[in-house]
C-alpha positions as CSV (number, residue, x, y, z in Angstrom):
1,X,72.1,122.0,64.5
2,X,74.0,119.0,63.6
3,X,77.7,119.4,62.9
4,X,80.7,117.5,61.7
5,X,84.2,117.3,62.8
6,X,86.9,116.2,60.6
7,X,90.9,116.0,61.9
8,X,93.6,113.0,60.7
9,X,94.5,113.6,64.6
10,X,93.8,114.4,68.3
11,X,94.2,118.1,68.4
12,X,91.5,119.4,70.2
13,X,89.4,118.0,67.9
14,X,88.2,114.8,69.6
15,X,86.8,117.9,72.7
16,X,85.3,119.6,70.2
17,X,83.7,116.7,69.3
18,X,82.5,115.6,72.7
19,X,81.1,118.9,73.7
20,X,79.2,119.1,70.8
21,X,77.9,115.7,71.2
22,X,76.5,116.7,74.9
23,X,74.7,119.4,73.3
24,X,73.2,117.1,71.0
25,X,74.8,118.8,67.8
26,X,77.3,116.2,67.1
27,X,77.1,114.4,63.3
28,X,79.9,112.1,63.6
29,X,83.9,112.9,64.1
30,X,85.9,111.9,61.3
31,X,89.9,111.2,62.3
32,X,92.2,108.2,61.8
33,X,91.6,105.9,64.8
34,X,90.3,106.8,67.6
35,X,90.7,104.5,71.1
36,X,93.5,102.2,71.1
37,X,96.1,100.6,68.5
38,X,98.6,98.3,70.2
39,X,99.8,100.7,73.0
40,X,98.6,104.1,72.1
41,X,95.2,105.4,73.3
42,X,94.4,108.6,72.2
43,X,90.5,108.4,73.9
44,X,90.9,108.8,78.0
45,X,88.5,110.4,79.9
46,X,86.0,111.7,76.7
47,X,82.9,110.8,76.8
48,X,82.1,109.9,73.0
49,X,80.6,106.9,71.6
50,X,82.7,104.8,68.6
51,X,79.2,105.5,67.2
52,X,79.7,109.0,66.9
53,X,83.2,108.5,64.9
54,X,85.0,106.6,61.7
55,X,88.2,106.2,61.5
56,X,90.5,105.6,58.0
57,X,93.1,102.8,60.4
58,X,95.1,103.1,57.1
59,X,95.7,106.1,57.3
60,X,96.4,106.1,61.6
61,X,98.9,103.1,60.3
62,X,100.9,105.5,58.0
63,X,100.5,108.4,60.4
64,X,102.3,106.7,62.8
65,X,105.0,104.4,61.2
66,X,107.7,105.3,58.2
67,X,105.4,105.4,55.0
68,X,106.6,106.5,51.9
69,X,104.2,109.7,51.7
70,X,104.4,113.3,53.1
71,X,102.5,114.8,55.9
72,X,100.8,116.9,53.6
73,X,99.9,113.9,51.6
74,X,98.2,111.9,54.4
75,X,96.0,115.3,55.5
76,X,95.0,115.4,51.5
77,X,94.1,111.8,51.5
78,X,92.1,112.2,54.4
79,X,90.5,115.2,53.0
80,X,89.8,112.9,50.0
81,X,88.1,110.3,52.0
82,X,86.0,112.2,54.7
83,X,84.2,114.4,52.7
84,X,82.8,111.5,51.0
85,X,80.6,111.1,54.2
86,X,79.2,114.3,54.3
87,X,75.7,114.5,53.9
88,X,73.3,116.7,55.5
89,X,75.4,118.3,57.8
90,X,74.6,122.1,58.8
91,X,78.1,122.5,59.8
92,X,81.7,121.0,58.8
93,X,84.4,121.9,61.0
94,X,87.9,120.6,59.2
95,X,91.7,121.1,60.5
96,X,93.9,122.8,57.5
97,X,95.7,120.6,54.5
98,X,92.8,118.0,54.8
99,X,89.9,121.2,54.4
100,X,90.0,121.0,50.6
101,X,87.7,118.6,49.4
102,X,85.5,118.9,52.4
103,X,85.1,122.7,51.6
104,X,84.7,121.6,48.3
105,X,81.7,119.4,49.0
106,X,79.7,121.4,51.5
107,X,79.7,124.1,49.0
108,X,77.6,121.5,46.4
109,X,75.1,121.1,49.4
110,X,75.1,124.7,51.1
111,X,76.7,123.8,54.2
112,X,78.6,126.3,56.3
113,X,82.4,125.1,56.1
114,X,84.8,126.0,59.2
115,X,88.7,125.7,58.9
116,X,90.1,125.4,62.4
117,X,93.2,127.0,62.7
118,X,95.8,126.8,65.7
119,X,97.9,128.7,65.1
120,X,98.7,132.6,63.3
121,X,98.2,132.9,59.1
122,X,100.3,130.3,57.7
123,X,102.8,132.8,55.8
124,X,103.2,134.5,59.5
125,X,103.7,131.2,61.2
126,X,106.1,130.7,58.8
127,X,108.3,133.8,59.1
128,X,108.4,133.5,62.7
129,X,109.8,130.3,62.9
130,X,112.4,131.1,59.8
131,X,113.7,134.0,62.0
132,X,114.0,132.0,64.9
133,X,116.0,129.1,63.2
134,X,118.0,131.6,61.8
135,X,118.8,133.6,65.1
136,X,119.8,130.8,66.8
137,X,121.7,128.7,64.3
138,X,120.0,126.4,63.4
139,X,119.3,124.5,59.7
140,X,116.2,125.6,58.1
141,X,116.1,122.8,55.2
142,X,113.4,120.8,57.1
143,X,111.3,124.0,58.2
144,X,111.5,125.0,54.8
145,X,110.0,121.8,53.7
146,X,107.5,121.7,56.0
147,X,106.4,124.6,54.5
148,X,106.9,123.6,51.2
149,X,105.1,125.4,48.1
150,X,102.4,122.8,47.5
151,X,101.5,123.2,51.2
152,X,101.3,126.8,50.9
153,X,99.2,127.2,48.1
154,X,97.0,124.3,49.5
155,X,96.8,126.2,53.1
156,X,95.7,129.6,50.6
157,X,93.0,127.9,49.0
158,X,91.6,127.0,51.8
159,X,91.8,130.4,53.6
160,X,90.0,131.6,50.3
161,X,87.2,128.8,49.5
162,X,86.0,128.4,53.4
163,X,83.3,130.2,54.8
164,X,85.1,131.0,57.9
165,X,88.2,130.4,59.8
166,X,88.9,129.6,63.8
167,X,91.2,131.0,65.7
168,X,92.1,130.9,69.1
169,X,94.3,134.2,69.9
170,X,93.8,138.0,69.2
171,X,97.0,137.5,67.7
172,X,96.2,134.9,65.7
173,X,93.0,136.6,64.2
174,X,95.1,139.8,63.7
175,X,97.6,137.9,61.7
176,X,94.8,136.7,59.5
177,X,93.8,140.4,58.8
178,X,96.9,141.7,58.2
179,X,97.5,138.9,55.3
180,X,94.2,140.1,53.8
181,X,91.7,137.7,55.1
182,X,88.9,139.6,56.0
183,X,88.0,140.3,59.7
184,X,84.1,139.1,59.2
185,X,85.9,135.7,58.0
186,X,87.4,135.1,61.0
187,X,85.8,133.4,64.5
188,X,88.0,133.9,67.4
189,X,87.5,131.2,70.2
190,X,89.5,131.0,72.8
191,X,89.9,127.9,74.2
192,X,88.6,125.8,77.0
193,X,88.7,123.9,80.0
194,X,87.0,120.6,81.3
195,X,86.5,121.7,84.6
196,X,85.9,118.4,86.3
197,X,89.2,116.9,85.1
198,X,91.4,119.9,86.7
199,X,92.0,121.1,90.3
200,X,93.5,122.9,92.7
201,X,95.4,121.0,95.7
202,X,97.3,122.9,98.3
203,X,101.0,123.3,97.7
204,X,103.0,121.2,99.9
205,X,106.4,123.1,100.3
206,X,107.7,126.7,100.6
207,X,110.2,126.1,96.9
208,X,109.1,129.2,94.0
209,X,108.7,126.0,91.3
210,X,107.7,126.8,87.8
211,X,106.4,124.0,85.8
212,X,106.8,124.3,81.5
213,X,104.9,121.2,79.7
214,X,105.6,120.7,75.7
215,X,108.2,119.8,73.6
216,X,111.0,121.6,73.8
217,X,111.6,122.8,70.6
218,X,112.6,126.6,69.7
219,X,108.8,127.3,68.1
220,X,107.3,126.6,71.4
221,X,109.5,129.3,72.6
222,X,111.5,127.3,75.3
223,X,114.6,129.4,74.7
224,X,113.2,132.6,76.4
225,X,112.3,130.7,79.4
226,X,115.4,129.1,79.8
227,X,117.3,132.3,80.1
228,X,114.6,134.2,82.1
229,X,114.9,131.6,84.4
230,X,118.9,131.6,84.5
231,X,118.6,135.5,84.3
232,X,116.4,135.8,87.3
233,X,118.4,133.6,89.4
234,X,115.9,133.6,92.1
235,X,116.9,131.8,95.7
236,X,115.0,128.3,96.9
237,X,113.7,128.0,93.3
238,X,113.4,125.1,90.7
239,X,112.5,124.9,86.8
240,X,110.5,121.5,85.8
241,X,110.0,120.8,82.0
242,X,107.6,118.5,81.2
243,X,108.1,116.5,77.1
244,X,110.6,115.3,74.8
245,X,114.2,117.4,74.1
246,X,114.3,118.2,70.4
247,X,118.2,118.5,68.2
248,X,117.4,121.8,67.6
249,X,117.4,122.9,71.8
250,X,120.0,120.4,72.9
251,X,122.9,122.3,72.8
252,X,121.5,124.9,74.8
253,X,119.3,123.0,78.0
254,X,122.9,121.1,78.1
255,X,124.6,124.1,78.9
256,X,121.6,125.2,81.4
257,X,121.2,121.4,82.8
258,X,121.8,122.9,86.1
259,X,119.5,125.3,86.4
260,X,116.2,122.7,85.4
261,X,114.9,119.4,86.5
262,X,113.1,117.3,83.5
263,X,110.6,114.7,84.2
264,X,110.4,113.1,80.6
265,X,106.4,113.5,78.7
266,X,103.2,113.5,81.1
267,X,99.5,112.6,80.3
268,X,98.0,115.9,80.9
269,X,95.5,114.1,82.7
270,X,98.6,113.1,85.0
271,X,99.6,116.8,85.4
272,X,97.0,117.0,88.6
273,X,99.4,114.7,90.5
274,X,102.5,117.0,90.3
275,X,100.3,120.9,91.3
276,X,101.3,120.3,95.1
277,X,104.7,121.3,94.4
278,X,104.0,123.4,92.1
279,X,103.4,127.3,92.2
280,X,103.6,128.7,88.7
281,X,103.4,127.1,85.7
282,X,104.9,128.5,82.0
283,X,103.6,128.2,78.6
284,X,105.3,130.2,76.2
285,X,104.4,130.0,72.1
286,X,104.3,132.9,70.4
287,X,103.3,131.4,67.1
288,X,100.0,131.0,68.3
289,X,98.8,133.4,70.9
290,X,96.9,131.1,73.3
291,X,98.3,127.6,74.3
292,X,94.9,125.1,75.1
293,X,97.3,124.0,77.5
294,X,97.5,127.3,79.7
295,X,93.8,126.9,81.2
296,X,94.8,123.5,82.8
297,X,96.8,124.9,85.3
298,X,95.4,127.6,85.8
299,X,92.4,125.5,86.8
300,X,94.8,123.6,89.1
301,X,95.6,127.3,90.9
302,X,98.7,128.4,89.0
303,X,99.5,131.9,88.2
C-alpha cells in the first residue's frame, strides 16, 4: 500500500503520517513546512524523515503572518499545488478546503481519495456554534464568515466527489448521515495514542484537581465547565486551564477568576510534567465528539 498525506497544517496529520511510514505505507506528506521556521517547530518527537515530506514555505509564510488572502484561499492554493505531486499513490488522504483538486486528480488515475474530517458535517458544525454565539451574546459576523458561502459549497463538493470521509466520533459519523451522506461513505476512527510519549506518575497530594487543556473559546465548550465546576463547589479542590483566553470567554472566566488557576499554553509533550498533581482531567467539545487530546491523559492515569 503506499499512501499520501496532504494537510496546509499539523493537525494530526504529521502522526498519521509517521505511523504510516513505520508500516512502510508512507508516499510522502504534503503540508507547508514542516521542522522549524525562526522559533516555531512543529516536528518534536516524530519520527519522519524530511525525505518523506514537501513543504510550500510560501504558503507556511502566509499561514502564519498577515497576508492579504483568506483561510479558505490558502487551503485552495495548497490544494492547487499538492495534487500536482500525485502520482502512483493507492491512497490520498487530504484535510477539507484543500481536498478539491486532490480528489480531482486521483479520480484521473483510480486512486482511492480520503477527506479527513475532525469534526461533525460542516452545516451541523455550523449550527452548533451559531446557537452558541447566539446564547451567550456574542457577535456572529466573524463565525458567519468563517463559514462563508464559497466555503460551504467547496466543503459540499468535497463531501460529494470523495470516495470516503473520516471521522473520529459516533457523533460525528451520525451527523454525516443525517445530512444525507451515506453511511457506507463514511470511516469512523477514533483516534490514538503514542504510548511511549504518555505516563502515569503517582499523584503527589491529597487536592480533587481537574486539569482542562485548549483554547478557551465557547466551541470548545469551556463554558459548561466553568459553571459545573462553580456549581459543584467541591472542598480542597482546584480548576487548572491549560491555552490562550479568547474575547469571546473573557467576560465570563473574569467573573469566575476565583474559582480557576491558568497556567498560559503547554507543549502537550510538556503535559507529563504537571499529572502528579493532577487527578482528573476535562476535555469538553461537543462539535466534534472525540477530542485526540482526551487519550493523553488518560494514558497518564486520569479519569
Amino acid at each position: 500500500m503506499n499512501v499520501s498525506v496532504f494537510c496546509l497544517a499539523k493537525f494530526h496529520a504529521f502522526y498519521l503520517a509517521e505511523q504510516l511510514h513505520k508500516h512502510q505505507a508512507l508516499d510522502h506528506l504534503y503540508t507547508s513546512f514542516y521542522g522549524k521556521i525562526a522559533s516555531k517547530q512543529n516536528n518534536e518527537n516524530i519520527d519522519l524523515p524530511y525525505a518523506k515530506v514537501r513543504t510550500h514555505l510560501l504558503l507556511a509564510f502566509m499561514a502564519y503572518t498577515r497576508n492579504p488572502f483568506s483561510e479558505l484561499r490558502l487551503w485552495q492554493l495548497f490544494g492547487e499545488w499538492a495534487a500536482r505531486y500525485i502520482e502512483n499513490e493507492d491512497i490520498v488522504v487530504s484535510w477539507g478546503l484543500a481536498a478539491l483538486p486532490i480528489i480531482e486528480q486521483a479520480k484521473q488515475r483510480n486512486i482511492i481519495s480520503i477527506v479527513e474530517r475532525g469534526s461533525a458535517h460542516v452545516r451541523v458544525q455550523r449550527d452548533i456554534l451559531l446557537e452558541e454565539y447566539e446564547a451567550y451574546g456574542q457577535p456572529t459576523d466573524a463565525l458567519m464568515r468563517s463559514f462563508s458561502p464559497q466555503r460551504m459549497e467547496r466543503e459540499l463538493l468535497e463531501y460529494e466527489m470523495v470516495d470516503y470521509i473520516s471521522v473520529p466520533s459516533q457523533f460525528a459519523k451520525r451527523s454525516f448521515v443525517e445530512q444525507g451522506v451515506p453511511e457506507a461513505k463514511i470511516i469512523k476512527i477514533n483516534y490514538g495514542v503514542n504510548l511511549s510519549r504518555f505516563h502515569q506518575i503517582p499523584k503527589q497530594d491529597n487536592v480533587f484537581r481537574v486539569i482542562y487543556a485548549g483554547a478557551m473559546t465557547l466551541r470548545k465548550g469551556i463554558q459548561y465547565l466553568l459553571k459545573a465546576f462553580a456549581d459543584l463547589n467541591l472542598p480542597n479542590a482546584e480548576l487548572w486551564l491549560i491555552g490562550n483566553i479568547s474575547s469571546e470567554t473573557e467576560t465570563f472566566l473574569s467573573d469566575m477568576r476565583e474559582a480557576f488557576g491558568t497556567l498560559g499554553q503547554c507543549l502537550c509533550t510538556s503535559f507529563i510534567s504537571i499529572t502528579p498533581k493532577v487527578l482528573c482531567s476535562e476535555f469538553v467539545l461537543w462539535k466534534k465528539g472525540w477530542q485526540w487530546c482526551n487519550l493523553k491523559p488518560c494514558r497518564a492515569g486520569f479519569p
